[in-house]
N, C-alpha and C positions, 0 to 999 in steps of 0.2 A: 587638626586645624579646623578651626569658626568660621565659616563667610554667611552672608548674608547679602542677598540683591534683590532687585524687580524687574520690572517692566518699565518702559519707557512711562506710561500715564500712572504708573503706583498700584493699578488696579490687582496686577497679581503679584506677590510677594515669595519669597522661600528663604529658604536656611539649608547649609550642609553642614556635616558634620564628618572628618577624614581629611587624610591626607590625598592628593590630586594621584590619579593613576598614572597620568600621563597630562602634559601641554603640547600643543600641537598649531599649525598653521595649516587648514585646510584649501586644497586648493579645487577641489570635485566642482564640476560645473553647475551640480546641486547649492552647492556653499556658497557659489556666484551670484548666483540669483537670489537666494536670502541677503546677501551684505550688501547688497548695491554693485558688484563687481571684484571688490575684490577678495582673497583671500580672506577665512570666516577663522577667527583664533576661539580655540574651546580647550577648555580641560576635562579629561575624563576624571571623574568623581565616584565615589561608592554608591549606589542608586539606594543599598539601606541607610545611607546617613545624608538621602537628597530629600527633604520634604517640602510643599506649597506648604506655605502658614498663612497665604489670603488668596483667594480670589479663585478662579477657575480657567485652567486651559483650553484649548483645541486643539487639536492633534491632527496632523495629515500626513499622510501616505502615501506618494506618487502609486496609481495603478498599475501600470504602467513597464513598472520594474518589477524583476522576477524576486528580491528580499529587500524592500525601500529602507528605509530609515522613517520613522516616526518621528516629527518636528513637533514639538508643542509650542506653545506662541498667545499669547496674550488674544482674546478675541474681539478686544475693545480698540488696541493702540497698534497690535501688531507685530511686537515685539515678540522673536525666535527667544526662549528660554531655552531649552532643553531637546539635545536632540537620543533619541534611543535607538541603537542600531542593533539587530538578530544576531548579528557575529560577535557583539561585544555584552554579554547578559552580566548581570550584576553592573552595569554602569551607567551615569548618566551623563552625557556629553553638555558640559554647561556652557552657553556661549560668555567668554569672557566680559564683555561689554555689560552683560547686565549685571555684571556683581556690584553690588556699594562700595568696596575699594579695590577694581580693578587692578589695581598694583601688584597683588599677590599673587597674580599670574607669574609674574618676572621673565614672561617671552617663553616662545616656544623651544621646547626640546628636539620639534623634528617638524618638515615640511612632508604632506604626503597629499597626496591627489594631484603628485606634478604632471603628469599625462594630462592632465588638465590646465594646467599652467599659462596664462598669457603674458605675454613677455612684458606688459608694462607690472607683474607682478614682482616684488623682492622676495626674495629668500636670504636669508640671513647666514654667513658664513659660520661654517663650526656645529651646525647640527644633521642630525641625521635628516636624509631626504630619499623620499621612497615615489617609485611611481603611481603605487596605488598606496598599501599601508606593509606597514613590517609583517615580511612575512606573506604578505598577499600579492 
């Protein structure tokens, strides 16, 4: 599978190339904070077939925490691309929103960071839902 997306102002760009590892509905009170509150939807992707074709990220790191996630994010608009997490190598967590045709998400396969959960959030009936992630 082909996608291609950006950033909210155009400035940064990318392409993948693979099938989705996984789709997902985050609910970590990390993911809160980047989406405005609620629930952050991302696919995990093959990180050799994630590349920028324009522009340049930032990357951040909570200190803070003992294995963060790495956020990369547009430095002009703001815009979360791509999150890279320690426990998950070879992958690239793409936030669904900024693909060009969003659609080929088709919803999440699993709810997970529900320990984090606030009640005005939905979870969708019929997929797996984990407190933290499968497995973890």
């Amino acid at each position: 599978m082909a996608m291609t997306g950006r950033c909210y102002c155009g400035n940064v760009q990318y392409e993948v190339e693979g099938d989705p590892v996984f789709r997902a509905q985050c609910h970590c009170r990390e993911c809160q904070y980047v989406s405005g509150g609620a629930p952050n939807l991302a696919m995990g992707v093959p990180e050799a077939g994630f590349r920028y074709t324009q522009g340049t990220v930032k990357g951040y790191r909570r200190p803070d925490l003992p294995a963060p996630v790495t956020r990369e994010f547009c430095p002009e608009c703001g815009t979360q691309i791509v999150s890279r997490a320690p426990g998950m190598p070879g992958v690239a967590i793409l936030k669904v929103g900024t693909l060009d045709d969003p659609s080929v998400y088709g919803g999440p396969q699993m709810a997970i960071y529900l320990c984090d959960k606030q009640d005005f959030h939905h979870v969708p009936e019929g997929i797996g839902a984990f407190e933290r992630t499968p497995g973890g």
